[in-house]
FIVO-884714 format. One line per 8 residues: number of its first residue (from 0); their letters; for each residue x, y, z of C-alpha. Coordinates in Angstrom, 3 decimals. Example, Ala and Ser with C-alpha at 12.3 -4.5 7.8 and 13.67 -1.06 7.14 Angstrom:
2
0 = AS = 12.300/-4.500/7.800 | 13.670/-1.060/7.140
END
This chain:
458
0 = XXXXXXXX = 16.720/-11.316/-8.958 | 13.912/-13.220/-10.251 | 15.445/-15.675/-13.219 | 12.794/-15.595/-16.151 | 13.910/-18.671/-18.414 | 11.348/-19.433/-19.816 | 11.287/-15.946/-22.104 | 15.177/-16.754/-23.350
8 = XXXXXXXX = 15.145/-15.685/-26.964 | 12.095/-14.074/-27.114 | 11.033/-10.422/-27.299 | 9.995/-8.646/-24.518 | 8.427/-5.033/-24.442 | 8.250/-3.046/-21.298 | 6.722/0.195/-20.805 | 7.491/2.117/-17.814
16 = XXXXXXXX = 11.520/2.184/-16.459 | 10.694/3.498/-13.001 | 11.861/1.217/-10.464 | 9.405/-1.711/-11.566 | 10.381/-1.628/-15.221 | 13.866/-1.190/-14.402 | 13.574/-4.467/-12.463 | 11.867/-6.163/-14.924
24 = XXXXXXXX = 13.923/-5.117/-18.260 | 17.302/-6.116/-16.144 | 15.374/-9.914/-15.406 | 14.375/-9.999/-18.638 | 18.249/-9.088/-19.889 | 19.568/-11.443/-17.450 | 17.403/-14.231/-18.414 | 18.155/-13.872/-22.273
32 = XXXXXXXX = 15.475/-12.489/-23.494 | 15.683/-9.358/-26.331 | 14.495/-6.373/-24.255 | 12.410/-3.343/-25.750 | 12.759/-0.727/-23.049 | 10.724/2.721/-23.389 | 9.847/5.317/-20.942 | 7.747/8.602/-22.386
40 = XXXXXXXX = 9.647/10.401/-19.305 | 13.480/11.709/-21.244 | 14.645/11.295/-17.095 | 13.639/8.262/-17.332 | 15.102/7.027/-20.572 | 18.506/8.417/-19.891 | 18.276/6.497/-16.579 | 18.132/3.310/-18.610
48 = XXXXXXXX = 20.808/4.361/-20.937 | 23.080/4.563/-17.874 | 22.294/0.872/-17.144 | 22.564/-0.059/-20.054 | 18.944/-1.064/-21.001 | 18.585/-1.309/-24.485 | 15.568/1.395/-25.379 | 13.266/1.097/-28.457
56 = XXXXXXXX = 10.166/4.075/-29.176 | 7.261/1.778/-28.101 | 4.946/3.802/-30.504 | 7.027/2.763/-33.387 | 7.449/-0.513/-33.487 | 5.548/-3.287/-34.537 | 4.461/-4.885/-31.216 | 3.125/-7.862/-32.827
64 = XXXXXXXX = 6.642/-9.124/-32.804 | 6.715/-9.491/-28.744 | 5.850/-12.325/-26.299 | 4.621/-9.563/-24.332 | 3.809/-6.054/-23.241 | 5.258/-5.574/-19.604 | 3.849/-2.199/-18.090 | 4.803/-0.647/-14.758
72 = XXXXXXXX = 1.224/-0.526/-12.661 | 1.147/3.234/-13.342 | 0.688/3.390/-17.148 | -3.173/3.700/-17.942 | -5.149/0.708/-18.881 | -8.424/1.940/-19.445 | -8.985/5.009/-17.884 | -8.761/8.151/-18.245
80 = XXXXXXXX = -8.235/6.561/-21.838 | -5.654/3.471/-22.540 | -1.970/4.678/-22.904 | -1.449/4.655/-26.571 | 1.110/1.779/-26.479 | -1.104/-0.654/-24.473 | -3.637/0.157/-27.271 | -0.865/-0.711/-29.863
88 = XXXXXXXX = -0.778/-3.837/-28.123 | -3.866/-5.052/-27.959 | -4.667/-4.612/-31.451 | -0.890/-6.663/-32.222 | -2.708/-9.186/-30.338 | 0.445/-8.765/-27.851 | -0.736/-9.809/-23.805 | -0.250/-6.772/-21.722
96 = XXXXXXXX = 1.174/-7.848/-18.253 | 2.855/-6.908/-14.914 | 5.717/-8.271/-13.067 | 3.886/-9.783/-10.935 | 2.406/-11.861/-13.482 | 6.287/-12.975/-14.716 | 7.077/-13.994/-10.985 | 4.376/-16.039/-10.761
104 = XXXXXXXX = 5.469/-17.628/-13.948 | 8.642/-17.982/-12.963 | 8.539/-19.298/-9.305 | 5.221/-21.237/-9.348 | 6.113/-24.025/-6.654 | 5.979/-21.200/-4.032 | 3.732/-19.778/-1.925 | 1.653/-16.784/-2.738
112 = XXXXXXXX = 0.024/-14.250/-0.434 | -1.181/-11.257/-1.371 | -2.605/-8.028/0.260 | -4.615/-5.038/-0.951 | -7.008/-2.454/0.169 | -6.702/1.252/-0.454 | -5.456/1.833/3.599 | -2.454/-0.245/5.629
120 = XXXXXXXX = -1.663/-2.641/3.071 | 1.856/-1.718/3.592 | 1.714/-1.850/6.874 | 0.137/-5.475/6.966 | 2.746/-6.876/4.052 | 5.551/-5.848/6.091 | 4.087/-7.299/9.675 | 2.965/-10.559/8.147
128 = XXXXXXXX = 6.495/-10.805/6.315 | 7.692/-10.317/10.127 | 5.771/-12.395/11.651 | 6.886/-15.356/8.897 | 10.613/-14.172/9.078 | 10.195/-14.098/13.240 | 8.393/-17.980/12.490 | 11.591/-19.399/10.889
136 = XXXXXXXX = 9.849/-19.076/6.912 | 11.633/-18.347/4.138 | 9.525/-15.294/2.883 | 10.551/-12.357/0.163 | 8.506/-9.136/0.980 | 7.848/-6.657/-1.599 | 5.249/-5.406/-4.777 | 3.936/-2.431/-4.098
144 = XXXXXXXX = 5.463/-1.885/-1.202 | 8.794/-0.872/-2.458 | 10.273/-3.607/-3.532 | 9.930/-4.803/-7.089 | 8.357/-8.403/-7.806 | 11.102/-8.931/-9.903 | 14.201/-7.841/-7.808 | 13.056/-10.686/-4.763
152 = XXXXXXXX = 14.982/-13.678/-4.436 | 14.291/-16.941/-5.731 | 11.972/-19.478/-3.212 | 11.689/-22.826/-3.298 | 8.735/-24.955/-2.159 | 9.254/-23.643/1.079 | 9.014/-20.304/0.420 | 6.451/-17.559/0.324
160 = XXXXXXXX = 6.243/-14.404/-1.403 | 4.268/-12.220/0.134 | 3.070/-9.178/-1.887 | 1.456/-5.808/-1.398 | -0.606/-5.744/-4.223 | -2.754/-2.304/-5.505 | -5.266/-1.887/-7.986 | -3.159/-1.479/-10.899
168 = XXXXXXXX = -1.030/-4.540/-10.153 | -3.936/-6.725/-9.595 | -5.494/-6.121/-13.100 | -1.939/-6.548/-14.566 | -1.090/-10.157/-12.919 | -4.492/-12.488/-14.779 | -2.584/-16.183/-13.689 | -1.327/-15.114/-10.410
176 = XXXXXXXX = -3.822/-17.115/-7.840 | -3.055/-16.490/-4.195 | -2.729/-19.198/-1.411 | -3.641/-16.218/1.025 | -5.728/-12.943/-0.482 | -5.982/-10.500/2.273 | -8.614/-7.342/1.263 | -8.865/-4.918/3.837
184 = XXXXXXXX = -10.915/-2.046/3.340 | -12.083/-0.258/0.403 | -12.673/4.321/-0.056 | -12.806/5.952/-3.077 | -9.116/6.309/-4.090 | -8.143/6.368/-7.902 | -11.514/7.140/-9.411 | -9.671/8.644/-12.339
192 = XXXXXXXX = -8.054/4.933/-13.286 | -10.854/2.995/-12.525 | -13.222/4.851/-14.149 | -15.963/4.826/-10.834 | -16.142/3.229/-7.808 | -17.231/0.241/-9.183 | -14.534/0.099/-11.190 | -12.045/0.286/-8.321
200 = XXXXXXXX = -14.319/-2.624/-6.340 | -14.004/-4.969/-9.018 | -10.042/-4.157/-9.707 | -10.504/-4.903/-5.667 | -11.583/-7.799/-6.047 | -9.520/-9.470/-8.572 | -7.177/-10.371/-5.365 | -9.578/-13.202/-5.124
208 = XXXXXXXX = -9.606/-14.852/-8.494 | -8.808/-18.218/-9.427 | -8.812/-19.161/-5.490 | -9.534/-23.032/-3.991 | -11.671/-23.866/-1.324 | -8.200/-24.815/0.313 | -7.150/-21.757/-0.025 | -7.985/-18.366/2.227
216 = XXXXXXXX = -9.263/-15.694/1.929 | -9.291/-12.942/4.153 | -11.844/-10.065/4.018 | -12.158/-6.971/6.203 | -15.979/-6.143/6.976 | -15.233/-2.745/8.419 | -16.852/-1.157/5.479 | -19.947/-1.231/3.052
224 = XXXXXXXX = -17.513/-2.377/0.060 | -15.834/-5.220/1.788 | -18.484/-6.378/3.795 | -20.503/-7.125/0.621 | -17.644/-8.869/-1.207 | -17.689/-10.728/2.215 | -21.724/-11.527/2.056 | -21.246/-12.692/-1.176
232 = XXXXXXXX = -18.683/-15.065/-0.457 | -21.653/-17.025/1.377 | -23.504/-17.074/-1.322 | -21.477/-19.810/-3.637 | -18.540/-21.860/-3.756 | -14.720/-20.377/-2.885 | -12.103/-20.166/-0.344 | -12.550/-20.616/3.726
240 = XXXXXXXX = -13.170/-17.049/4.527 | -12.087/-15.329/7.088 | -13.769/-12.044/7.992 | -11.369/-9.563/10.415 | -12.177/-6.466/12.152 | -10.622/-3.402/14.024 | -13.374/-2.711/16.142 | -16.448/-5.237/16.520
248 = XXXXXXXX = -16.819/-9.025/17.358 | -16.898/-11.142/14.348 | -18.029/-15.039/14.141 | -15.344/-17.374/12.765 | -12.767/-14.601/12.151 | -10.171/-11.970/14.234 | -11.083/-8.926/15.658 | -10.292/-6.299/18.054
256 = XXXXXXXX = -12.170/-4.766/20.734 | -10.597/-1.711/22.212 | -7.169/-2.526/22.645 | -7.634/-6.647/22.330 | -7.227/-8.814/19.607 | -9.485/-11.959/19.695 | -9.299/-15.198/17.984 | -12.430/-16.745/16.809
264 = XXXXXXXX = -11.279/-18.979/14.054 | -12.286/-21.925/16.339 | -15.272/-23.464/17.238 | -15.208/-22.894/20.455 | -16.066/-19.345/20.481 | -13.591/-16.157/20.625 | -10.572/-16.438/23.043 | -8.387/-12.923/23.972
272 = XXXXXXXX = -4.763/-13.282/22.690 | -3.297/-10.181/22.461 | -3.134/-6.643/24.035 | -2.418/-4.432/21.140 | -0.922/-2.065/23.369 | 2.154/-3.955/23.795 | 2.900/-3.561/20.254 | 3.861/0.216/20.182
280 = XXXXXXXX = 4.108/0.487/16.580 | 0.572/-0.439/15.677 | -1.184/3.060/17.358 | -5.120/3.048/16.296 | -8.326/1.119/15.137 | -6.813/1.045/11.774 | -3.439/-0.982/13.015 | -6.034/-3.194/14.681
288 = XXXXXXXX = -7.539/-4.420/11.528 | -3.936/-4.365/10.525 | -3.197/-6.808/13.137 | -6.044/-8.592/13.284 | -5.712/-9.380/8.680 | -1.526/-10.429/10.026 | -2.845/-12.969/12.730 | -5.444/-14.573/10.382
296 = XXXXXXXX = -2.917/-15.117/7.510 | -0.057/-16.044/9.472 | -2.392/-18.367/11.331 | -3.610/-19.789/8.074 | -0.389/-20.881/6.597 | 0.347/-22.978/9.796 | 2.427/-20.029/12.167 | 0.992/-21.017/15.714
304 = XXXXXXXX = -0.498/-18.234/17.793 | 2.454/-17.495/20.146 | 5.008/-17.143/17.550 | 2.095/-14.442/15.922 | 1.352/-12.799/18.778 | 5.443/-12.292/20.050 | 6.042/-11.027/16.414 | 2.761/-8.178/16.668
312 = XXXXXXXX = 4.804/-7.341/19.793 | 8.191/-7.078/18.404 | 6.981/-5.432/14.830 | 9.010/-1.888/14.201 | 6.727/-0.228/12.363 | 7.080/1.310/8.955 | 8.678/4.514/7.888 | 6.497/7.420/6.648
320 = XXXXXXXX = 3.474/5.364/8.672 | 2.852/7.402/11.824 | 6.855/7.419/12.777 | 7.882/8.852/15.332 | 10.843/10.674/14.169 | 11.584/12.731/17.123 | 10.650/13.898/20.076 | 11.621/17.743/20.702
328 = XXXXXXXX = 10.976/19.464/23.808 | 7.831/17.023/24.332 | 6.792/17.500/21.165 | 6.299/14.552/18.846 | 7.088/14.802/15.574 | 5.277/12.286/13.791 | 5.685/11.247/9.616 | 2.860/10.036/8.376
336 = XXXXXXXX = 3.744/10.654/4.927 | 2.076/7.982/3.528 | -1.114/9.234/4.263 | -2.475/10.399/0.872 | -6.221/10.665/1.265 | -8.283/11.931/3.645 | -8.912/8.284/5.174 | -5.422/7.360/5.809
344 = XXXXXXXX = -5.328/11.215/7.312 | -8.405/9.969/9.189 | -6.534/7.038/11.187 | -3.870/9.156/12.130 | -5.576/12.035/13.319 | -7.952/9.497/15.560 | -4.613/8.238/17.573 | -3.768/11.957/19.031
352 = XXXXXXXX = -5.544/14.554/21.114 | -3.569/17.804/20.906 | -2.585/17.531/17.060 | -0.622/20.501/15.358 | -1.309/18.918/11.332 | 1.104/20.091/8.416 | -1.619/18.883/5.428 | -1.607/19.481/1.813
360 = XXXXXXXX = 0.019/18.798/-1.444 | -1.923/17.434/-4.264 | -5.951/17.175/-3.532 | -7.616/13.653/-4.760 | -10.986/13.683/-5.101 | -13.699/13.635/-1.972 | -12.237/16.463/0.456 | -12.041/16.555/3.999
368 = XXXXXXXX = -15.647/15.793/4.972 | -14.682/12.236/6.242 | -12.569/13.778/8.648 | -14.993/16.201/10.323 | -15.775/13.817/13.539 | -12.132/14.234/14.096 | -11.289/17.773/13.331 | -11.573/18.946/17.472
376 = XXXXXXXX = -8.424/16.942/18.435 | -6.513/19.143/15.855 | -5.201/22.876/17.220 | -4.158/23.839/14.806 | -3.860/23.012/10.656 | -0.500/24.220/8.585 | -1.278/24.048/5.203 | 0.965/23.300/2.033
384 = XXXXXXXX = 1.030/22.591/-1.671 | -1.852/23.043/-4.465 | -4.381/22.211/-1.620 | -4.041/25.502/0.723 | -6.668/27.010/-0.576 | -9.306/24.372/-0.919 | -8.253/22.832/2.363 | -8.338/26.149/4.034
392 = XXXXXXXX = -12.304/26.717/2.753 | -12.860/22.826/3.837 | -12.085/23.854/7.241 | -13.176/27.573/7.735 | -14.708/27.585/11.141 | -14.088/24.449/12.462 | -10.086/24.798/12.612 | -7.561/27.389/12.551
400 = XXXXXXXX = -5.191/27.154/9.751 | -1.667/29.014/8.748 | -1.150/28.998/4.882 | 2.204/27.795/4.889 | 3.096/27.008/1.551 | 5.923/24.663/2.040 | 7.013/22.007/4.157 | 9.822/23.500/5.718
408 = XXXXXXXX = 7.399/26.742/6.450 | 5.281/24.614/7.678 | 7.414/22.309/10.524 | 8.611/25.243/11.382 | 5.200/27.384/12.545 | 3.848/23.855/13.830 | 6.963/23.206/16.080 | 6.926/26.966/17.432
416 = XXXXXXXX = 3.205/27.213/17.965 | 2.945/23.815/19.826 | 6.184/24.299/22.004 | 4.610/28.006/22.821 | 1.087/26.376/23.811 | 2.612/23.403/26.044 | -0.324/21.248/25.877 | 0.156/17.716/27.231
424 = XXXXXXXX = 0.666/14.474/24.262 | 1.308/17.384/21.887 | 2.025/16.255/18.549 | 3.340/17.895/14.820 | 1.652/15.786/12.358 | 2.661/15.136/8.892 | -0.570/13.226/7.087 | -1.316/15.396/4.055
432 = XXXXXXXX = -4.559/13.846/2.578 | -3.041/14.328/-0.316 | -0.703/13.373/-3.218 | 2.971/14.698/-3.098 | 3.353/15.466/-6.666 | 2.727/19.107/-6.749 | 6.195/19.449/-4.187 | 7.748/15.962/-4.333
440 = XXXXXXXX = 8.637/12.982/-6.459 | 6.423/10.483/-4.521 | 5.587/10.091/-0.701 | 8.809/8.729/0.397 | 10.611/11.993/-0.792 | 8.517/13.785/1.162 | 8.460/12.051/4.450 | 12.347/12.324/4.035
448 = XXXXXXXX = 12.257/16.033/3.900 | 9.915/16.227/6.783 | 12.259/14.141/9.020 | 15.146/15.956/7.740 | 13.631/19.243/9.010 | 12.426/17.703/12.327 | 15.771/16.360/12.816 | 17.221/20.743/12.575
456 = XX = 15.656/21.539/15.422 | 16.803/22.223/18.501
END
């Protein structure tokens, strides 16, 4: 747990007590500080009861009083409309922060480096925090990827914190400047936070602020988004950039063609070190501009290129990320869970040929149409959640679909239909293109059903 110090004897308000605000009011305890704790969720409240965190009706009290406003990343800033506390706040003159924000406070002799982008950011946290950990580095892994900023362990000089860092966090954390800013792609996801997609860009692109010209950033160029936040990096004074790429050459950067991974970061023009296929757990173009944004960063904070390169090889992969949970009568039953727009539903689908695809839940905004190139590898679609029946107009004609309903419904038909057809690489495949929240409590709850259920059969 993250020591915060300097906030002994001072007020503290946090809004949120989901497992970031629950993090942070315990730090703030800890550390001495008087802790207003409210959650608009009564679950959520009695939660905090239970660990004994003090709770105080945020839309009562006189917020003028605080040091600061601590909100988790989901309470609305701006969009759809400000949440009425963080209104409160601002007009108390009170700051409205993050944790992230209070760990960089707290531990600012370490080493910061952050990722974002709206697909594999959790995937490339965890392999760069491998590929540190598998260099000898002392390194604390966490943010949005699960772990709270707050509940990491202390780091010295030595040590680096490397975050996952999404849209919401980024606009929360203003003096939080990263040694390492990793941006790798950027699709319409959470239009109805950020207002538009410009909007969502510039929350982007706030992983870049306040960064040295001995500092690094790295910028995917896969995309019209990214590859203009890369062009205008040219255009003025910043960090050494370092553009990556899943699937084309790229001058001064890392990049995959195919299967290989090439390092052009020096002069001497691009040299092959890596054959992503040794590294099982990184399936797909989009693992390849996974791998290629992990090699970069790892080679910019001094990790040389065979330590990188054995650690891409030895990385085990993430769960609810295209897992393999099981294989059943040469069927594989893959969770890809995480998957909650039709883009991260995209770079599954592109890894398999003969795909039998549970999707559904909670529709975002944009459809299926990004997925049409890829809709003849799937058999056949299983469909679940608030989305059936939009999904199931989406693709009338192109694929055959079973309204399942539910998950469990829905393993089931997939797992009979594909063990009754017997076609070669055959593969159930969880990645919803949507939000769980119409079934489940978040992704995670749902990827655990879905491996429980794959796990029943016989």
């Amino acid at each position: 747990m993250i020591q915060l110090s300097f906030l002994a004897d001072q007020t503290v308000a946090v809004l949120g007590l989901g497992l970031t605000g629950m993090a942070a009011a315990r730090a703030l305890a800890v550390s001495g500080a008087t802790v207003w704790a409210w959650d608009d969720n009564p679950d959520n409240r009695d939660a905090a009861v239970e660990a004994d965190i003090s709770l105080v009706d945020l839309h009562q009290r006189d917020l003028g009083q605080a040091a600061a406003l601590v909100t988790s990343p989901g309470i609305p800033l701006t969009h759809p409309e400000p949440h009425p506390v963080v209104r409160r706040a601002r007009a108390a003159y009170c700051p409205v922060i993050g944790d992230g924000e209070l760990l960089y406070r707290a531990q600012p002799d370490a080493t910061y480096v952050g990722i974002t982008g709206t697909n594999g950011k959790s995937t490339t946290t965890a392999l760069i925090g491998h590929i540190l950990g598998a260099a000898g580095r002392a390194c604390e892994v966490g943010g949005n990827l699960g772990t709270p900023m707050l509940a990491l362990e202390p780091l010295g000089t030595e040590g680096a914190y490397v975050l996952e860092l999404s849209s919401f966090q980024l606009e929360l954390n203003p003096s939080m400047v990263l040694e390492v800013a990793v941006l790798l792609n950027i699709s319409a996801d959470h239009l109805d936070r950020h207002g538009d997609m410009d909007g969502y860009v510039a929350a982007k692109r706030l992983i870049f602020r306040g960064q040295r010209s001995d500092y690094t950033a790295v910028v995917g160029i896969d995309d019209d988004y990214t590859r203009d936040i890369f062009a205008g990096f040219a255009a003025g004074e910043g960090p050494r950039v370092v553009p990556i790429s899943g699937h084309s050459p790229v001058r001064g950067g890392v990049f995959a063609e195919g299967r290989k991974l090439y390092d052009h970061l020096a002069n001497g023009g691009r040299e092959l070190v890596f054959d992503l296929d040794e590294a099982q757990a990184l399936p797909g173009e989009h693992n390849a501009q996974n791998a290629a944004a992990a090699y970069a960063t790892a080679r910019a904070v001094g990790v040389d290129r065979q330590t990188a390169c054995d650690a891409l090889r030895s990385f085990p992969g993430l769960a609810h990320r295209q897992e393999v949970v099981r294989v059943v009568h040469a069927i594989a039953y893959v969770n890809d869970s995480k998957a909650t727009n039709a883009e991260a539903a995209a770079r599954a689908l592109a890894c398999y040929d003969n795909i039998y695809w549970i999707a559904g839940g909670r529709p975002k905004p944009g459809g299926l149409e990004t997925l049409a190139p890829l809709l003849d590898r799937v058999r056949h679609a299983f469909l679940i959640g608030e989305a059936t029946d939009r999904f199931a107009d989406a693709l009338d004609g192109r694929v055959r679909v079973s309204r399942c309903g539910t998950l469990d419904a829905a393993v089931d038909a997939a797992g009979d239909m594909a063990e009754r057809d017997g076609l070669p690489g055959a593969v159930v495949l969880l990645s919803p293109a949507c939000a769980s929240f119409d079934q489940y409590k978040n992704f995670e709850v749902r990827g655990d059903a879905f491996r429980t259920l794959v796990e029943a059969r016989h």
